[in-house]
KEMARTI-960363 format. One line per 4 residues: number of its first residue (from 1); their letters; for each residue x, y, z of N, C-alpha, C. Coordinates in steps of 0.1 Angstrom, whole numbers, plus 5000, padded with zeros to 4 digits. Layout:
NUM	a	X,Y,Z,X,Y,Z,X,Y,Z  ...
***
This chain:
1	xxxx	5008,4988,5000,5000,5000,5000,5009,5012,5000  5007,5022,4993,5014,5033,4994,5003,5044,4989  5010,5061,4993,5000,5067,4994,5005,5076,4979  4995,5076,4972,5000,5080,4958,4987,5091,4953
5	xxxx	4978,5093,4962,4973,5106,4965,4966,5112,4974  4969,5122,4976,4969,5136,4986,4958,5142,4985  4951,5143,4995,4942,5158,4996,4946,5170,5005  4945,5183,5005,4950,5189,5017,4936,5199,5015
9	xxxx	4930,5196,5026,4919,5207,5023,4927,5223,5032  4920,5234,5022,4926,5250,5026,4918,5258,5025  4915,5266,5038,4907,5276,5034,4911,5288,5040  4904,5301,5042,4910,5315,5038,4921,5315,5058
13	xxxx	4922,5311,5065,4933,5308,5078,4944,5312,5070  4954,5318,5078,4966,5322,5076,4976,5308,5073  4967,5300,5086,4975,5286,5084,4978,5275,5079  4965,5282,5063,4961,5269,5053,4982,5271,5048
17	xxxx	4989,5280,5046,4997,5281,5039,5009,5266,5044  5008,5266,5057,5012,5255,5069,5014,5241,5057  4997,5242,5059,4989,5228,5053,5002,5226,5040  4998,5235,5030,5001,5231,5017,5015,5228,5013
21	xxxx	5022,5234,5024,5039,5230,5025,5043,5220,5030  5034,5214,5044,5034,5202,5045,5031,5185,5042  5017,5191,5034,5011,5182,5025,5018,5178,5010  5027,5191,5006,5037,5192,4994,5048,5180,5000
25	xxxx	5052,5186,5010,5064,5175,5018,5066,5163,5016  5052,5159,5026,5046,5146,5026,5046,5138,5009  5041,5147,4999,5037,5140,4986,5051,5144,4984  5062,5144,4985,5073,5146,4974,5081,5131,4984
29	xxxx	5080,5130,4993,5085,5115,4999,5079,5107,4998  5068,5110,4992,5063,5096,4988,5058,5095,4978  5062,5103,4968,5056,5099,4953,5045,5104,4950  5037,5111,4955,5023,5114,4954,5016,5125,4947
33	xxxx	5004,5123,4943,4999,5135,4938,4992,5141,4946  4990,5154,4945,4989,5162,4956,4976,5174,4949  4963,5172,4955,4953,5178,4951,4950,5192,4958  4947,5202,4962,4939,5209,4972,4928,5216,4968
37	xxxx	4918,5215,4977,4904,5218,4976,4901,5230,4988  4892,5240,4980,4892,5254,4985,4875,5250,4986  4872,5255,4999,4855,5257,4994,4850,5274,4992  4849,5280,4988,4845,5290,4987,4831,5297,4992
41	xxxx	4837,5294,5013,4825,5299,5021,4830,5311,5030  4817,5317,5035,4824,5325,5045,4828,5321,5059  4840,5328,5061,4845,5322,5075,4837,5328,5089  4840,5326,5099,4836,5334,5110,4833,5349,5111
45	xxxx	4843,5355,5105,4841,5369,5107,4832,5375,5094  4835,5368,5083,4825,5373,5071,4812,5370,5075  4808,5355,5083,4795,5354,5083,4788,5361,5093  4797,5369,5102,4789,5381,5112,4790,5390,5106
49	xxxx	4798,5398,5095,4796,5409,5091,4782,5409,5079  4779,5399,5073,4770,5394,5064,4758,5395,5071  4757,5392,5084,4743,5387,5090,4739,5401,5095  4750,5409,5102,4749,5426,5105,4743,5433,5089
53	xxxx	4752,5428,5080,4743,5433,5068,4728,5431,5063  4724,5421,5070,4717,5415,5064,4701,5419,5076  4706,5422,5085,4698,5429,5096,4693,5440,5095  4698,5445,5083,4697,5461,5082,4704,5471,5088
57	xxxx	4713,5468,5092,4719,5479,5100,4732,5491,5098  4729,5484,5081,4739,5494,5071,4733,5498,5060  4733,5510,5053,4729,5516,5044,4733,5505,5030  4724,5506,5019,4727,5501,5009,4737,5500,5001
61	xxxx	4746,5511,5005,4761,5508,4996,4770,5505,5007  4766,5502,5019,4776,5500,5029,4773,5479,5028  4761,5477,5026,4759,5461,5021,4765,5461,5016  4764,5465,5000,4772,5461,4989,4792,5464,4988
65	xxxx	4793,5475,4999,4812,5473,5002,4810,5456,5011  4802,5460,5021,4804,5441,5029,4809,5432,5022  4798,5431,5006,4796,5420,5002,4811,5423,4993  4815,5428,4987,4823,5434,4984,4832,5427,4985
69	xxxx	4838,5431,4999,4854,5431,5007,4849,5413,5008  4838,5411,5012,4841,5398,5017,4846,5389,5001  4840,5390,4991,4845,5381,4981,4859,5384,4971  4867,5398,4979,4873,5399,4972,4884,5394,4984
73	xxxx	4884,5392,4996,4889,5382,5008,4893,5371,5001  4883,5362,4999,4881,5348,4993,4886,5350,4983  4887,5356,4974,4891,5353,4960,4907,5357,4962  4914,5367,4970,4925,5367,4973,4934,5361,4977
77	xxxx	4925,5349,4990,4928,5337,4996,4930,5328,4982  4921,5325,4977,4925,5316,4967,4937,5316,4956  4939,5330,4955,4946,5332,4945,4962,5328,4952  4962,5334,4967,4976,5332,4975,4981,5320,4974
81	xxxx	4965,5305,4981,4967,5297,4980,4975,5287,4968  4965,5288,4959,4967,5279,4948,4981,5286,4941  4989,5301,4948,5000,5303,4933,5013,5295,4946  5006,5292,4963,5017,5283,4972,5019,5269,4963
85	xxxx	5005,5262,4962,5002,5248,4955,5010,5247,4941  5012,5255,4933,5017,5256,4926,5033,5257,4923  5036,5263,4930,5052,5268,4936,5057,5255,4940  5051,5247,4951,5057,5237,4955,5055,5225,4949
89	xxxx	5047,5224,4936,5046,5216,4930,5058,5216,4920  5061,5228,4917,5075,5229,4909,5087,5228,4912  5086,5229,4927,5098,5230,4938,5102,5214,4937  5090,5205,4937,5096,5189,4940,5087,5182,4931
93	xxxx	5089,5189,4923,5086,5183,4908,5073,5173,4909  5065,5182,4915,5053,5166,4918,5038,5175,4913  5029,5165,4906,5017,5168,4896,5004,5174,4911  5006,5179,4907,4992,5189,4917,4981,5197,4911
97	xxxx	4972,5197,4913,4957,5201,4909,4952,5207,4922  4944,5221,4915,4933,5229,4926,4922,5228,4922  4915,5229,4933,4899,5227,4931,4891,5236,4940  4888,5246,4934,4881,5255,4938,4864,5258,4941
101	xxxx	4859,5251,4947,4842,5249,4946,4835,5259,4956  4821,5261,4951,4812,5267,4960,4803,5256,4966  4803,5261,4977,4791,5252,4983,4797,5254,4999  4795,5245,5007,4793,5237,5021,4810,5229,5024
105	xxxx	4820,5234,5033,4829,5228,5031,4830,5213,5039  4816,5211,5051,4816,5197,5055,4806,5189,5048  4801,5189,5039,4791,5182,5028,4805,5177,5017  4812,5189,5015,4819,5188,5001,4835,5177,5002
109	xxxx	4838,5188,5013,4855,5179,5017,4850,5169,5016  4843,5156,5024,4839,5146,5029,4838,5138,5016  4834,5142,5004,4827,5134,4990,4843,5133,4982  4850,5145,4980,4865,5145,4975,4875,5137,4981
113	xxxx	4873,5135,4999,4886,5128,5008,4883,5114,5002  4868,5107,4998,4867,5097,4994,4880,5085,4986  4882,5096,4976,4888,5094,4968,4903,5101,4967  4907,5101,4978,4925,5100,4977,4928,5091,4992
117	xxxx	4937,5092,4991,4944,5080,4999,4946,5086,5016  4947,5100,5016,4949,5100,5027,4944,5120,5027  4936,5124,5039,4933,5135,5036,4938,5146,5043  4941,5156,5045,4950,5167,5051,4942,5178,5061
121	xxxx	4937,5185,5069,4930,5195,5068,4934,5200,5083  4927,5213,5086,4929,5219,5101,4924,5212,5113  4930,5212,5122,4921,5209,5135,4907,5211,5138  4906,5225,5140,4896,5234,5142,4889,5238,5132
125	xxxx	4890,5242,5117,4887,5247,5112,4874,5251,5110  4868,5264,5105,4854,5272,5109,4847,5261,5099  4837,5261,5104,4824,5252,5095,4814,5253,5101  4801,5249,5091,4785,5249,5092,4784,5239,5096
129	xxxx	4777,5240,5107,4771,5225,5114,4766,5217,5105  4767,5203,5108,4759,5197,5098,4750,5192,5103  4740,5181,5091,4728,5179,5098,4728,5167,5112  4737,5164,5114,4740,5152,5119,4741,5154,5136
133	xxxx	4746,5169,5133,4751,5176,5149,4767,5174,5150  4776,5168,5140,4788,5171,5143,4795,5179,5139  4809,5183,5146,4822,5196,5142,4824,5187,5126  4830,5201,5123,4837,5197,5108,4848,5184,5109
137	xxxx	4856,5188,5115,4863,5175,5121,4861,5163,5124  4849,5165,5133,4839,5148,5134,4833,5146,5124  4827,5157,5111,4822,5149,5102,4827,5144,5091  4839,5150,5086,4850,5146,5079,4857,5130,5081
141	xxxx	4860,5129,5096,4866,5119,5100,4852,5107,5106  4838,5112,5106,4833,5097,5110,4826,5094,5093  4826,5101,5083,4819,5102,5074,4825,5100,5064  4836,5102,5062,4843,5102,5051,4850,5083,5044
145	xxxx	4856,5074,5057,4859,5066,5053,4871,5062,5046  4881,5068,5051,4895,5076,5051,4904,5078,5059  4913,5083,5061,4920,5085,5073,4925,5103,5071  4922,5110,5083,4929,5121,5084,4934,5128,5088
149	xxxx	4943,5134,5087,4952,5141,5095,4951,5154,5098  4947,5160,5113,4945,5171,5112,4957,5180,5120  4961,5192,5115,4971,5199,5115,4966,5209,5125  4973,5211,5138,4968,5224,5148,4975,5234,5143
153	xxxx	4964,5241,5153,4970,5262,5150,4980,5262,5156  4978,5257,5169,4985,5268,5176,5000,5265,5180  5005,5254,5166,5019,5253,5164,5023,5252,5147  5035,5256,5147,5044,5254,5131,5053,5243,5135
157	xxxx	5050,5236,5125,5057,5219,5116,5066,5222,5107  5075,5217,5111,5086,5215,5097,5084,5204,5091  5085,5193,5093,5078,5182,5088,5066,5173,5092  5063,5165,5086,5049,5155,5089,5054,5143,5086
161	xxxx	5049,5132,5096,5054,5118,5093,5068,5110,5096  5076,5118,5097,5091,5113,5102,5094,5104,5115  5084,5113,5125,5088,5108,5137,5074,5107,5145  5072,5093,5144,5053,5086,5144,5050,5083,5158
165	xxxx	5044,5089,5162,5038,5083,5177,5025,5076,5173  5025,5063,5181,5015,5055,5176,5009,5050,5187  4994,5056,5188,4988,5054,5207,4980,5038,5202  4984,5030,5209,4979,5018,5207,4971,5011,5221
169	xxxx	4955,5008,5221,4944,5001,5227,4943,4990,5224  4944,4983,5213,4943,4972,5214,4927,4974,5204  4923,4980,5201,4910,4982,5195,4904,4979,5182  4893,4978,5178,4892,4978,5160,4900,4991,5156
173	xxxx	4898,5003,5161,4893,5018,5158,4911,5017,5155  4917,5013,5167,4932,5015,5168,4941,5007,5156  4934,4995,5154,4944,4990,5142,4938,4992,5129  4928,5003,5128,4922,5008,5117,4933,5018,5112
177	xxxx	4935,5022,5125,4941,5039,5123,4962,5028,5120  4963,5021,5127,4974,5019,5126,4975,5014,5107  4969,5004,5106,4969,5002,5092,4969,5009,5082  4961,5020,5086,4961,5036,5071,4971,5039,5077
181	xxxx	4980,5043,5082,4992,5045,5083,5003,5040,5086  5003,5028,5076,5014,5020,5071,5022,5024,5062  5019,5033,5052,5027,5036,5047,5034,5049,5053  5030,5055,5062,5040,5064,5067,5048,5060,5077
185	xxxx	5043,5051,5087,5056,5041,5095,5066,5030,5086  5062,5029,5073,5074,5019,5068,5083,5032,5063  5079,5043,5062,5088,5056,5057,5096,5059,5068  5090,5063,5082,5095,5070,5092,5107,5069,5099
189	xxxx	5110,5079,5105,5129,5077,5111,5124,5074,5119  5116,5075,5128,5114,5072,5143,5100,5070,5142  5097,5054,5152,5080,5048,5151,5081,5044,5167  5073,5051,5175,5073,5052,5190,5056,5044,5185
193	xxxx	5057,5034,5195,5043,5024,5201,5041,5027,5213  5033,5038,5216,5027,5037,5232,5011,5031,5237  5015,5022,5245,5002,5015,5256,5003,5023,5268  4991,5024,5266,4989,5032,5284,4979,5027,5291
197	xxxx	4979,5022,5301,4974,5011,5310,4971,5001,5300  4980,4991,5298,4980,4983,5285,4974,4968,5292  4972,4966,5308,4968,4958,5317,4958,4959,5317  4952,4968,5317,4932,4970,5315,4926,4965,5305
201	xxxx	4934,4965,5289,4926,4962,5278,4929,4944,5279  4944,4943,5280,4943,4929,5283,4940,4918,5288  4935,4926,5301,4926,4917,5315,4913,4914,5308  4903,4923,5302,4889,4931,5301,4886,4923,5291
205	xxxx	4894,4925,5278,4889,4926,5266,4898,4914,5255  4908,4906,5268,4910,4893,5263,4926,4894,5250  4925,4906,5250,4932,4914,5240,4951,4904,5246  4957,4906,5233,4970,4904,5231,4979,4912,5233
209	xxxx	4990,4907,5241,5000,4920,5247,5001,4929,5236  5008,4938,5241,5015,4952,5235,5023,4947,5220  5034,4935,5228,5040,4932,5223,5043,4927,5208  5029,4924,5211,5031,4919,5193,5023,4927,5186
213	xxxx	5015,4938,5186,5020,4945,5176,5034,4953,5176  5039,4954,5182,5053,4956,5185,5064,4952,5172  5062,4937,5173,5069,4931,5165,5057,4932,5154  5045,4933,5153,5038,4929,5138,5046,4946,5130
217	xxxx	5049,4958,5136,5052,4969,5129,5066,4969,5125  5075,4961,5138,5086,4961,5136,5091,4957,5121  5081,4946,5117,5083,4942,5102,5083,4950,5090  5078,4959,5094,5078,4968,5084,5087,4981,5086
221	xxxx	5092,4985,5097,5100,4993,5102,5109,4987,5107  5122,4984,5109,5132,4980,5122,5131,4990,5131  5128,5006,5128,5133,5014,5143,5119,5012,5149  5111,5004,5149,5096,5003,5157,5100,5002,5171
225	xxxx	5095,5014,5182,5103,5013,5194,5086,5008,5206  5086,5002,5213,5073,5000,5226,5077,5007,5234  5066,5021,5239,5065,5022,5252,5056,5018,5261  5052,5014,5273,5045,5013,5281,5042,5022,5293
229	xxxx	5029,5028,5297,5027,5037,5305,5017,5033,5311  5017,5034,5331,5006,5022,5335,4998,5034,5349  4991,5034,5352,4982,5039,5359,4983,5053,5356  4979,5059,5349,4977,5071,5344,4960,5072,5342
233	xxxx	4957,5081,5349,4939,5085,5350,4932,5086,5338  4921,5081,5335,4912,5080,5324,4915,5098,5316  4911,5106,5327,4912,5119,5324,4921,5125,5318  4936,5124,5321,4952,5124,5318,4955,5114,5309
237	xxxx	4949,5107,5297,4950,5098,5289,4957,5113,5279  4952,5116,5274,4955,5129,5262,4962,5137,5269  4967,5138,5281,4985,5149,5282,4995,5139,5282  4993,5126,5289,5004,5115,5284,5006,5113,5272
241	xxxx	4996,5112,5263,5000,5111,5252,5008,5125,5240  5004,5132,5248,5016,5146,5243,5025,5148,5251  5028,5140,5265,5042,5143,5270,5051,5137,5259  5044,5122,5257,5055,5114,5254,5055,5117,5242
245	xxxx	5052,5124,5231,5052,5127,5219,5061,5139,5217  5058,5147,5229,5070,5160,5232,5087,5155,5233  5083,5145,5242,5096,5138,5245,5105,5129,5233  5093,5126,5226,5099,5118,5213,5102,5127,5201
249	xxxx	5099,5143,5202,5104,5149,5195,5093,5146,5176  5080,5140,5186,5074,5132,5169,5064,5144,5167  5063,5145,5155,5055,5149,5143,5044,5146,5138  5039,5135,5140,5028,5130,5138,5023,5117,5148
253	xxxx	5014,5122,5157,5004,5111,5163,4995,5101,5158  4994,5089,5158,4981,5083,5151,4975,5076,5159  4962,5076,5158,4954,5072,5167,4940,5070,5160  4931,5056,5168,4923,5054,5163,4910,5060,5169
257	xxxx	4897,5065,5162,4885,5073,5171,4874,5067,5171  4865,5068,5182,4855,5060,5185,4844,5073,5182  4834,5069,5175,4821,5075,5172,4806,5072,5177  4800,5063,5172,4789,5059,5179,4794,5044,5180
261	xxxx	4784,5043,5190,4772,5051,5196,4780,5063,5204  4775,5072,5210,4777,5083,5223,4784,5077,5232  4774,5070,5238,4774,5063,5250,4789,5057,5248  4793,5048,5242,4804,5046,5243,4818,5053,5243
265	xxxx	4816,5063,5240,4826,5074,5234,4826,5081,5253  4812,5080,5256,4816,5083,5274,4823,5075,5279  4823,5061,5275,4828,5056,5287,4845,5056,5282  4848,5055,5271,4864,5058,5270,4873,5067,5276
269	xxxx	4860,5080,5279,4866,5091,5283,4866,5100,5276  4859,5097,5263,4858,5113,5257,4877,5117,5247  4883,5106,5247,4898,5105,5243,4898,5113,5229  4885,5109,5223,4889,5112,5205,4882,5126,5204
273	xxxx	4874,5130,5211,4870,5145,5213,4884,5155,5217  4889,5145,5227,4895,5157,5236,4910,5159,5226  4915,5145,5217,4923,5149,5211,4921,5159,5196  4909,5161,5193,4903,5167,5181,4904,5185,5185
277	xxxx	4902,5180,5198,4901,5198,5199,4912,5203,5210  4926,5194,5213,4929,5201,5225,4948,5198,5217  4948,5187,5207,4963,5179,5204,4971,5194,5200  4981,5194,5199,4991,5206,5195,5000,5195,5187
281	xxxx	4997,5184,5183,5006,5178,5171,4994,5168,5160  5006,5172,5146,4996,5170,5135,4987,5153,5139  4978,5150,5137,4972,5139,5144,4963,5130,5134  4971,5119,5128,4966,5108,5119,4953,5099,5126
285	xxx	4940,5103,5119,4934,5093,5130,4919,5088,5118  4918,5076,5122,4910,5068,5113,4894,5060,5123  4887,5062,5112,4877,5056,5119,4868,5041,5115
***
């Protein structure tokens, strides 16, 4: 299995520029073609200045500057974007395509990630609820049927993929997420395996030591390293897992998420939530 196309979803964020340098990265180490998709919506601040417009609360040509400034924003954003997408496609000689659509960016990403191998996008990023009631994030990643990686704000990456922390349960969810990301641990300089209270899943759930997937990744990596971490609070599951990713110096987390039902997603602790909205490292995670 190898990953031989890219999505990076980008939109008007300072930090889409992040995305497309790192998503370039990624596709020039591995061969890949490298797509990105713009939706062409308004973000947070457009859709309050739109709705103040729209309330009446500005004279007729004071709408039409709103409307204005806001699509000449967007179209600015696009133009910055796609002439980055382009640049780095020249830089490492690799075939890349933009796609610029109108509509809904959690209806739309979701139908495009289908069809590449691995998808790129922000942590956070602004979006329309869907009908479902989930974040853009949850509906991307329980909807899509893909794996993806989401990139935080509130740090800059020099690379993605090099140096893999791999949170391992013992789960379907977990060797879902381990498997789509095979081809970036057979690439990686450094493949950290961490269990954390790896005695509970084993007692409970009948589950096979640590160990062997240990050795099932080592086969595809030699530098595949096991850590083990044991009585650490349900609660403190997600800062263990960024100490030791801090400490490993890694780039990329992967990890598998649990969706429905609800109820079960309480009783894990709420892990795939809390890393969707709290991780400060780029975070591969499959559902």
């Amino acid at each position: 299995m190898a990953l031989k196309d890219l999505l990076v979803h980008v939109d008007q964020s300072e930090h889409a520029l992040q995305r497309v340098r790192l998503a370039a990265d990624l596709a020039r180490r591995h061969g890949s073609r490298l797509t990105a998709i713009y939706v062409r919506e308004l973000d947070a601040a457009q859709l309050h200045d739109e709705r103040v417009a729209e309330l009446g609360l500005g004279s007729p040509a004071a709408i039409a500057r709103t409307t204005e400034r806001i699509e000449k924003s967007m179209h600015d954003a696009a133009d910055r974007l796609r002439a980055a997408l382009d640049a780095a496609g020249r830089a490492a000689a690799l075939e890349v395509e933009w796609r610029g659509l109108d509509g809904i960016a959690s209806i739309l990403v979701p139908q495009h990630a289908r069809f590449a191998d691995l998808c790129i996008t922000s942590q956070d990023v602004p979006f329309r609820p869907a009908a479902i009631g989930y974040t853009f994030s949850e509906q991307l990643l329980f909807v899509t049927g893909r794996p993806v990686v989401f990139i935080p704000r509130s740090r800059s990456f020099d690379t993605l993929g090099r140096r893999i922390l791999v949170a391992w349960n013992s789960s379907r969810a977990s060797a879902r997420a381990v498997n789509d990301a095979l081809p970036l641990i057979e690439r990686a300089e450094q493949v950290t395996l961490l269990t954390i209270n790896s005695g509970h899943f084993v007692e409970h759930y009948s589950s096979l030591p640590p160990k062997y997937i240990v050795e099932h990744l080592a086969r595809h990596n030699p530098r595949v390293q096991g850590v083990h971490l044991d009585d650490v609070p349900a609660h403190s599951i997600t800062d263990a897992l960024q100490n030791e990713a801090r400490r490993r110096g890694a780039d990329l987390i992967v990890a598998g998420a649990f969706g429905h039902p609800k109820l079960w997603e309480k009783l894990v602790g709420g892990v795939t939530q809390e890393l969707l909205t709290r991780a400060d490292f780029p975070l591969l995670m499959s559902y």
